[in-house]
C-alpha positions as CSV (number, residue, x, y, z in Angstrom):
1,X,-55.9,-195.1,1.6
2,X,-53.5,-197.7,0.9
3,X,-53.7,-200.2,-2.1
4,X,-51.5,-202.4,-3.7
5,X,-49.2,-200.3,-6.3
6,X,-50.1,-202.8,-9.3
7,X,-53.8,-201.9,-8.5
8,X,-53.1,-197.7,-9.2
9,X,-54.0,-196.4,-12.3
10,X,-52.7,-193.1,-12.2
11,X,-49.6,-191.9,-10.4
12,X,-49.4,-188.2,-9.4
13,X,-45.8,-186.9,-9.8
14,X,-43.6,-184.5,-7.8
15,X,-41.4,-183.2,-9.8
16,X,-38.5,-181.7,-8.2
17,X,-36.4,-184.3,-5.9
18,X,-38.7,-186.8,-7.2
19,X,-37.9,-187.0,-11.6
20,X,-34.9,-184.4,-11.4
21,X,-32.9,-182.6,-9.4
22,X,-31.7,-179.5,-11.1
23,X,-31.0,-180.2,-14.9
24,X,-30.5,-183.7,-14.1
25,X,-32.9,-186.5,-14.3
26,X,-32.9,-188.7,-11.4
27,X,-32.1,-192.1,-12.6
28,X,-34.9,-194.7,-13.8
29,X,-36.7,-192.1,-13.9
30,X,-37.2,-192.2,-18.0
31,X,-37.8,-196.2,-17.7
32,X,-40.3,-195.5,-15.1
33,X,-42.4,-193.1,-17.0
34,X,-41.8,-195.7,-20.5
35,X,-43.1,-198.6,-18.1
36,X,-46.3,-196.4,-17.0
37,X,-47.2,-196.2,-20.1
38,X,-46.3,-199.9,-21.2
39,X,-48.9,-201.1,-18.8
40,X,-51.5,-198.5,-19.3
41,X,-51.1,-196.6,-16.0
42,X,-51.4,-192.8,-16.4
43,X,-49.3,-190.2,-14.5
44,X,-50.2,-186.5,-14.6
45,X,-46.9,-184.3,-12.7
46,X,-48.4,-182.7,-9.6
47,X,-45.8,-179.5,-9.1
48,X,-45.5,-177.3,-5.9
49,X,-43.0,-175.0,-7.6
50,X,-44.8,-172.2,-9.0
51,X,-41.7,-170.6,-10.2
52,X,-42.7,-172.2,-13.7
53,X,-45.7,-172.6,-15.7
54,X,-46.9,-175.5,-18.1
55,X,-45.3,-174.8,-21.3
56,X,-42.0,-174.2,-18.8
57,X,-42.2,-177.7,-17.2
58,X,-42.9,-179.4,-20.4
59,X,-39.7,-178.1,-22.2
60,X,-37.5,-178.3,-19.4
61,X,-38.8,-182.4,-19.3
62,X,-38.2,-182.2,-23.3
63,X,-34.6,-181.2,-22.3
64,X,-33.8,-184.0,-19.9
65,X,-35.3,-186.4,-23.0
66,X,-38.8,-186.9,-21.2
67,X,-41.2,-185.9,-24.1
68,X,-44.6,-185.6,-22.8
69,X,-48.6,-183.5,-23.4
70,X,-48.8,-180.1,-21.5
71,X,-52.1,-181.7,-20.2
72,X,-50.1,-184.1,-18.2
73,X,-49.0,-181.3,-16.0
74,X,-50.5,-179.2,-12.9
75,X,-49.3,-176.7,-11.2
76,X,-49.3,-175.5,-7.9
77,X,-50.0,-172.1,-10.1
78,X,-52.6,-173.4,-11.8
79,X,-54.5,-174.7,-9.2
80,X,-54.2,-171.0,-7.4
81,X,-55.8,-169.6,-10.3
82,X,-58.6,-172.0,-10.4
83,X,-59.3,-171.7,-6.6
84,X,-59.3,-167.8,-6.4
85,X,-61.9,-167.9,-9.5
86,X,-64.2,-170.5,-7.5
87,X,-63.4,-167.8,-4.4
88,X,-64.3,-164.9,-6.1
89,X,-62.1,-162.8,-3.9
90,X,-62.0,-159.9,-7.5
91,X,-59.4,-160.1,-10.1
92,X,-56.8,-157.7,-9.1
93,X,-54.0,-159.3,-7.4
94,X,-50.6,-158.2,-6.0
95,X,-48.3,-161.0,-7.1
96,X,-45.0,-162.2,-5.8
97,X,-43.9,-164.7,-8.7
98,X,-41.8,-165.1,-11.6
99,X,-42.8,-164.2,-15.5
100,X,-44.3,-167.5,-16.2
101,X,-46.9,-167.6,-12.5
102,X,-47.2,-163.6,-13.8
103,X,-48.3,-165.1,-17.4
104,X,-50.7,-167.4,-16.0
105,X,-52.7,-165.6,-14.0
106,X,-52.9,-163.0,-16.6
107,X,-54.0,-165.8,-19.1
108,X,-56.3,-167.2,-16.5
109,X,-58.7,-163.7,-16.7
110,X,-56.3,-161.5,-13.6
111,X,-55.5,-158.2,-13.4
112,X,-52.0,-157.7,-12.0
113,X,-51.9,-154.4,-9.9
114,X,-48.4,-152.9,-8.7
115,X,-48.0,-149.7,-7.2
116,X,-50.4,-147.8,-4.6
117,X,-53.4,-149.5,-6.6
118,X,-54.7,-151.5,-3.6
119,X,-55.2,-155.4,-4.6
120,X,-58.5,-157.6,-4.1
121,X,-56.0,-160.5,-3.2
122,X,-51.8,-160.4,-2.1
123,X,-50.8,-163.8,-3.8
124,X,-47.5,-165.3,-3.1
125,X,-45.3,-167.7,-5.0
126,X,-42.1,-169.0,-5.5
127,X,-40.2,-165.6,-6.9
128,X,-36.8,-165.9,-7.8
129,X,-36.6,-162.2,-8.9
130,X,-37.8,-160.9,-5.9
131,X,-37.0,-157.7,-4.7
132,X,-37.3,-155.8,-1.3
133,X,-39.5,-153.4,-2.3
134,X,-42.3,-155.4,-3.4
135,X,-42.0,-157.7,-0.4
136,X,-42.6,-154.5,1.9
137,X,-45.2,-153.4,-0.6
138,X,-46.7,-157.1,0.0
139,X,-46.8,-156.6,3.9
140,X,-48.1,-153.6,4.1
141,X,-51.3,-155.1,1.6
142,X,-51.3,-157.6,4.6
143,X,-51.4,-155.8,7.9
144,X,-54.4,-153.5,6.0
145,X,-56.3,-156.9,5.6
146,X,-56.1,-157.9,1.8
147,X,-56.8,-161.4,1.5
148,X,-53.6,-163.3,1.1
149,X,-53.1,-166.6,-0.4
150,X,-49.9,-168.5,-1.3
151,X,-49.2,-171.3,-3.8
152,X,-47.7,-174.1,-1.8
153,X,-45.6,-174.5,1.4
154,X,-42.1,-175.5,0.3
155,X,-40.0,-174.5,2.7
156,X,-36.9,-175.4,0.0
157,X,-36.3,-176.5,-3.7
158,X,-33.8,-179.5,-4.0
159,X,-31.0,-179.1,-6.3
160,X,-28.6,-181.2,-7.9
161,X,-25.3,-182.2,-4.9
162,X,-27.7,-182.2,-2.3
163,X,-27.4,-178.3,-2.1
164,X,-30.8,-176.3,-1.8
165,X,-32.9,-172.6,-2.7
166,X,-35.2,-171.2,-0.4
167,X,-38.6,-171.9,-1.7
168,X,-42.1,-170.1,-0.6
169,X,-42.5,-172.1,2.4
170,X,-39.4,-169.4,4.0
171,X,-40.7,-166.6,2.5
172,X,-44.3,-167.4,4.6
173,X,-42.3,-167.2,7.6
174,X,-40.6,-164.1,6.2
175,X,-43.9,-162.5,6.0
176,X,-45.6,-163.7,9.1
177,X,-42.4,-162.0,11.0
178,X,-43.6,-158.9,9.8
179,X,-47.6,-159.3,9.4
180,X,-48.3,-161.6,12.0
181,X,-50.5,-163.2,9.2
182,X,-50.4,-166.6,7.6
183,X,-51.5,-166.8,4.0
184,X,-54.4,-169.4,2.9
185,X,-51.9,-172.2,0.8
186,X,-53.6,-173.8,-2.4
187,X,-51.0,-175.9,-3.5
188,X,-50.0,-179.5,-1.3
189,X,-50.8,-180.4,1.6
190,X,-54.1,-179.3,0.6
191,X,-56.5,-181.7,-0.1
192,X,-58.6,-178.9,-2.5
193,X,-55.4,-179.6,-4.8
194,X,-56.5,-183.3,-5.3
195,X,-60.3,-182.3,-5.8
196,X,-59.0,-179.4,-8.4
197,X,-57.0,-182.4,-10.0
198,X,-60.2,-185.1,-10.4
199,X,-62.6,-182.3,-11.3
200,X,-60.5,-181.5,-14.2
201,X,-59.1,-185.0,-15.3
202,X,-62.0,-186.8,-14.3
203,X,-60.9,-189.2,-11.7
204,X,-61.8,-191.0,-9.1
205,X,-59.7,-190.8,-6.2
206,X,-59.7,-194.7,-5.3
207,X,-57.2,-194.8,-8.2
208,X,-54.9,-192.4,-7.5
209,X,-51.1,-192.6,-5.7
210,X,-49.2,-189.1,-4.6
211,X,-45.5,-190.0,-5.7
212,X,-42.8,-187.3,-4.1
213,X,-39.7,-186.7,-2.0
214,X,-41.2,-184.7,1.1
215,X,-43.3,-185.5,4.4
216,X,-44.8,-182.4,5.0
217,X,-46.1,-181.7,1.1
218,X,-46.6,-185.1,-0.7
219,X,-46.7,-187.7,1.7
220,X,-49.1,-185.7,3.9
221,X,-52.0,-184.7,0.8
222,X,-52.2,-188.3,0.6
223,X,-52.8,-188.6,3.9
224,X,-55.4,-185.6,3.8
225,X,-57.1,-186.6,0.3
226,X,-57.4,-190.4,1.6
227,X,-54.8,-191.9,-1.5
228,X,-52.2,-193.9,-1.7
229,X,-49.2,-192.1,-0.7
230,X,-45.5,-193.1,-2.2
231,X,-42.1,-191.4,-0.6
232,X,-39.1,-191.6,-2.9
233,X,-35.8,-190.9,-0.8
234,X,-34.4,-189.1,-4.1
235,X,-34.9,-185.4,-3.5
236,X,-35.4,-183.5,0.2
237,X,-36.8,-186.6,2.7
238,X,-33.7,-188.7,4.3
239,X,-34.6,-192.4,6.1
240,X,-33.7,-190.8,9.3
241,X,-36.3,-188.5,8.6
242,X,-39.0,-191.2,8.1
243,X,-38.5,-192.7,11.6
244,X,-39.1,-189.4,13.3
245,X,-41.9,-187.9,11.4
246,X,-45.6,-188.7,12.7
247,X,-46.7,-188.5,9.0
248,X,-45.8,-192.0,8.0
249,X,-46.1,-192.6,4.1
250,X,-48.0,-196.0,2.7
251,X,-44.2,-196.8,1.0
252,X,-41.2,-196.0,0.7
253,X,-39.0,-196.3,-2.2
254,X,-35.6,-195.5,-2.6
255,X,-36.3,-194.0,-5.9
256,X,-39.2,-193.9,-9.1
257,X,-36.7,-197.0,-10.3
258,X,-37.5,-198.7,-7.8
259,X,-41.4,-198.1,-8.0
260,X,-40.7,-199.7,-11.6
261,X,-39.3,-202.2,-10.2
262,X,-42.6,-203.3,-7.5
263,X,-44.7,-202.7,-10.8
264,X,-42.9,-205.4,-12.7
265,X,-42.7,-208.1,-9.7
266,X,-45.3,-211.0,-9.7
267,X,-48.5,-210.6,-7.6
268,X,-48.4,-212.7,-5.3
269,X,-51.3,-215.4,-5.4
């Protein structure tokens, strides 16, 4: 769905490659958010990266001077959660994912089982502490034919210098190298992310535009929700990489500046 970008009234967020890279905030990125909320747009941050929860996202914004509610941010985690409850798959899961994704589900009503306890669900996510052991302990949960479900489909996280981390997008192929299996993936491109997101803000999808730095996540759950869809050139996605890619985004910006900078240009008559 395309629409004018004066006509949106809530702009869904990436965060990483998209507001900051690393510890730094991409610039315009804290005059785009002011003029949002100058013009009575809202914005909600629509994460992938599961390596951090809620209360995580909002301090780290707090550090780079961005002061905003916890309410104003979904996660990739988050929206996991919700969709194994609505799945009913059991509450004992064998998690790949850092303290914070570990926190949530815990918070959210999960057991989390380690050991030779056999799982209802093998959930991966983006794990920065992960260790061999527990991958191998992951497969083998796998080829026996536990359910298995992963947050999103990064295959990196952008940093700051245009270096880069693997993200849970390589770990997938990781796995499938040994299982032969492909997880079920919650987080974008997956159109149940977007219905998760209305159902709990209340919104209607007519109003929405998916704002982030990659093709094959952001750009293409617009395409599969039927929203607006906005590619900033700030984080992963290079022009080059627009002109080969048969997901083509509604715009393209250079940046969120220069989003700010459509928003505040006349309409023409």
């Amino acid at each position: 769905m395309t629409k004018s970008i004066q006509d949106v009234g809530c702009f869904l967020l990436d965060m990483d490659g998209t507001i900051y890279l690393g510890d730094k905030l991409i610039e315009g990125a804290a005059e785009f958010l002011n003029a949002l909320t100058e013009q009575g747009k809202q914005f909600i941050f629509l994460t992938n990266n599961s390596s951090k929860n809620r209360d995580n996202y909002q301090q780290k914004l707090a550090n780079l001077g961005i002061e905003v509610e916890k309410e104003t941010i979904f996660t990739s985690g988050e929206a996991t959660t919700i969709y194994l409850q609505e799945s009913n798959f059991g509450k004992k899961v064998f998690l790949l994912g850092n303290a914070s994704l570990r926190d949530s589900f815990v918070d959210a009503g999960f057991e989390l089982v380690d050991g030779e306890e056999k799982p209802d669900v093998v959930v991966l996510g983006f794990d920065t502490t992960m260790t061999y052991d527990r991958v191998w302990q992951a497969c083998d949960w796998i080829i026996e034919g536990v359910p298995y479900v992963a947050t999103h489909p990064d295959f990196v996280c952008p940093l700051a210098g245009g270096k880069v981390m693997p993200d849970t997008g390589a770990m997938i192929e990781m796995i499938e190298a040994t299982t032969g299996k492909r997880p079920y993936v919650v987080g974008k491109p997956n159109a149940a992310m977007i219905d998760a997101l209305c159902q709990k803000y209340q919104l209607e999808k007519g109003s929405l535009a998916m704002v982030g730095d990659r093709i094959y996540t952001d750009v293409k759950i617009g395409k599969n929700a039927n929203i607006t869809s906005c590619l900033v050139l700030s984080g992963e996605t290079k022009a080059e990489d627009v002109e080969t890619s048969h997901i083509q985004p509604d715009y393209v910006f250079g940046s969120v500046d220069d989003i700010r900078r459509r928003l505040a240009a006349p309409v023409p008559a």
